[in-house]
C-alpha positions in Angstrom: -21.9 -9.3 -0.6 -22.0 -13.2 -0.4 -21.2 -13.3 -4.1 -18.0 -11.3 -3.2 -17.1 -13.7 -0.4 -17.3 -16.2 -2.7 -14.8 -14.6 -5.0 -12.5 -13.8 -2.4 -12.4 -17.2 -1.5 -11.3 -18.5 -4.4 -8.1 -16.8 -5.3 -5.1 -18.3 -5.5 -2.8 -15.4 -3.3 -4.9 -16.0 -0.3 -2.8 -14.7 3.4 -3.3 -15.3 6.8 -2.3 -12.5 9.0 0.2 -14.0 11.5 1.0 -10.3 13.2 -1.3 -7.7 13.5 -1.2 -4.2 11.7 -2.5 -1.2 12.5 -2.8 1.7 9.5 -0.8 4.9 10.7 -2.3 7.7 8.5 -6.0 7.8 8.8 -6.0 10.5 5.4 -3.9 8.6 2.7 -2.0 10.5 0.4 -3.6 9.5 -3.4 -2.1 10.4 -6.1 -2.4 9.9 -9.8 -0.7 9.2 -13.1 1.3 12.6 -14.2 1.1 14.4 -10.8 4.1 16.3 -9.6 5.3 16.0 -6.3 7.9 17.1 -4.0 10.5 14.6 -2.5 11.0 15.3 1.0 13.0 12.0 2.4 13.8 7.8 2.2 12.3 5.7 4.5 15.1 4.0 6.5 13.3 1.6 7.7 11.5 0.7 4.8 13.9 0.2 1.5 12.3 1.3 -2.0 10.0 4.1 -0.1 9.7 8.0 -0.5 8.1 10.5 1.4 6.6 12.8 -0.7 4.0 16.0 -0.8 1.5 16.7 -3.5 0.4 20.3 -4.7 -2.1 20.2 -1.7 0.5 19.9 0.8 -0.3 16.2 1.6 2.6 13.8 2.3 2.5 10.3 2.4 5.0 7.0 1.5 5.1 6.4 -2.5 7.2 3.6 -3.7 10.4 5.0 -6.0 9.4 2.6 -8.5 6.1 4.3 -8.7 8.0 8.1 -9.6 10.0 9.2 -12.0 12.8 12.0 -10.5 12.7 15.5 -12.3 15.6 16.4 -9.8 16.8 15.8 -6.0 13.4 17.5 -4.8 10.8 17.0 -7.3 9.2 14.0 -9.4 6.2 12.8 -11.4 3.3 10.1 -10.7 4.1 7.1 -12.7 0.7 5.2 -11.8 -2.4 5.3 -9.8 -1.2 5.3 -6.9 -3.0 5.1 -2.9 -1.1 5.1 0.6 -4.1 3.5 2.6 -3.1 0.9 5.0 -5.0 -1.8 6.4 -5.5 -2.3 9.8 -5.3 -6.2 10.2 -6.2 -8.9 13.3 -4.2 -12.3 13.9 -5.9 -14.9 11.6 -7.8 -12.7 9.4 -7.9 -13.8 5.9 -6.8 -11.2 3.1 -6.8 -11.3 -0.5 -2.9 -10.3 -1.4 -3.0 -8.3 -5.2 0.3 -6.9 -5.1 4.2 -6.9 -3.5 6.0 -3.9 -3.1 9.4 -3.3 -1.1 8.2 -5.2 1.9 4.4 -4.1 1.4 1.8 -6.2 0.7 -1.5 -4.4 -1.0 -4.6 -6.3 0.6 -8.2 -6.6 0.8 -10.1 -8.3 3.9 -13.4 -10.3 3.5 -15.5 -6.7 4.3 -14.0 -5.5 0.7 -11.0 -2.6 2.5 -7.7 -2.4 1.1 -4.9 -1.0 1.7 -1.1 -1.8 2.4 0.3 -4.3 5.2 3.8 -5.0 5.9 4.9 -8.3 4.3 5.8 -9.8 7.5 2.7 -9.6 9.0 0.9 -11.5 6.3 1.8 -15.7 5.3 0.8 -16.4 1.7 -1.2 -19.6 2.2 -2.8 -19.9 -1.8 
């Protein structure tokens, strides 16, 4: 694990959490390149988010970049794809790995990931 640390430190998208988060869905919705789901609603408060339901009846927010629209109501998984969020403290340190409509995919220096609103995180390297 100190070997990870390590790593972690050294990245150059390094963020300081300036607002706590705390993860809303404790069973993330996973999906995978190719899977159909349905297209239940838009996120108004979010921009460039979909609620959608796989074949197992599990829902959960999928970016619209990430599916491609068969009709109104049904789509297909572009790529891997998980709707874990990260639960995050004031002045934790997280490794940021990608950007998505306001949505920041992090890991924290015990090795979790998962998604954190952009304004809760600073990029600081």
């Amino acid at each position: 694990m100190e070997e990870d640390n390590r790593q972690f430190e050294t990245d150059a998208r390094r963020g300081l959490v300036v607002a706590p988060h705390s993860a809303s869905y404790p069973d993330p919705l996973m999906v995978h390149i190719g899977e159909k789901v349905r297209i239940v609603a838009k996120a108004s408060e979010w921009p460039g988010w979909t609620w959608c339901v796989n074949s197992g009846n599990k829902g959960g927010w999928v970016p619209e970049a990430y599916i491609m629209r068969k009709d109104d109501r049904n789509g297909v998984i572009l790529t891997e794809y998980s709707a874990a969020e990260l639960t995050v403290a004031e002045q934790e340190t997280v490794l940021v790995q990608q950007e998505e409509s306001g949505w920041l995919w992090c890991t924290n220096q015990q090795g979790d990931s998962g998604w954190v609103p952009a304004r809760c995180v600073q990029i600081v390297g």
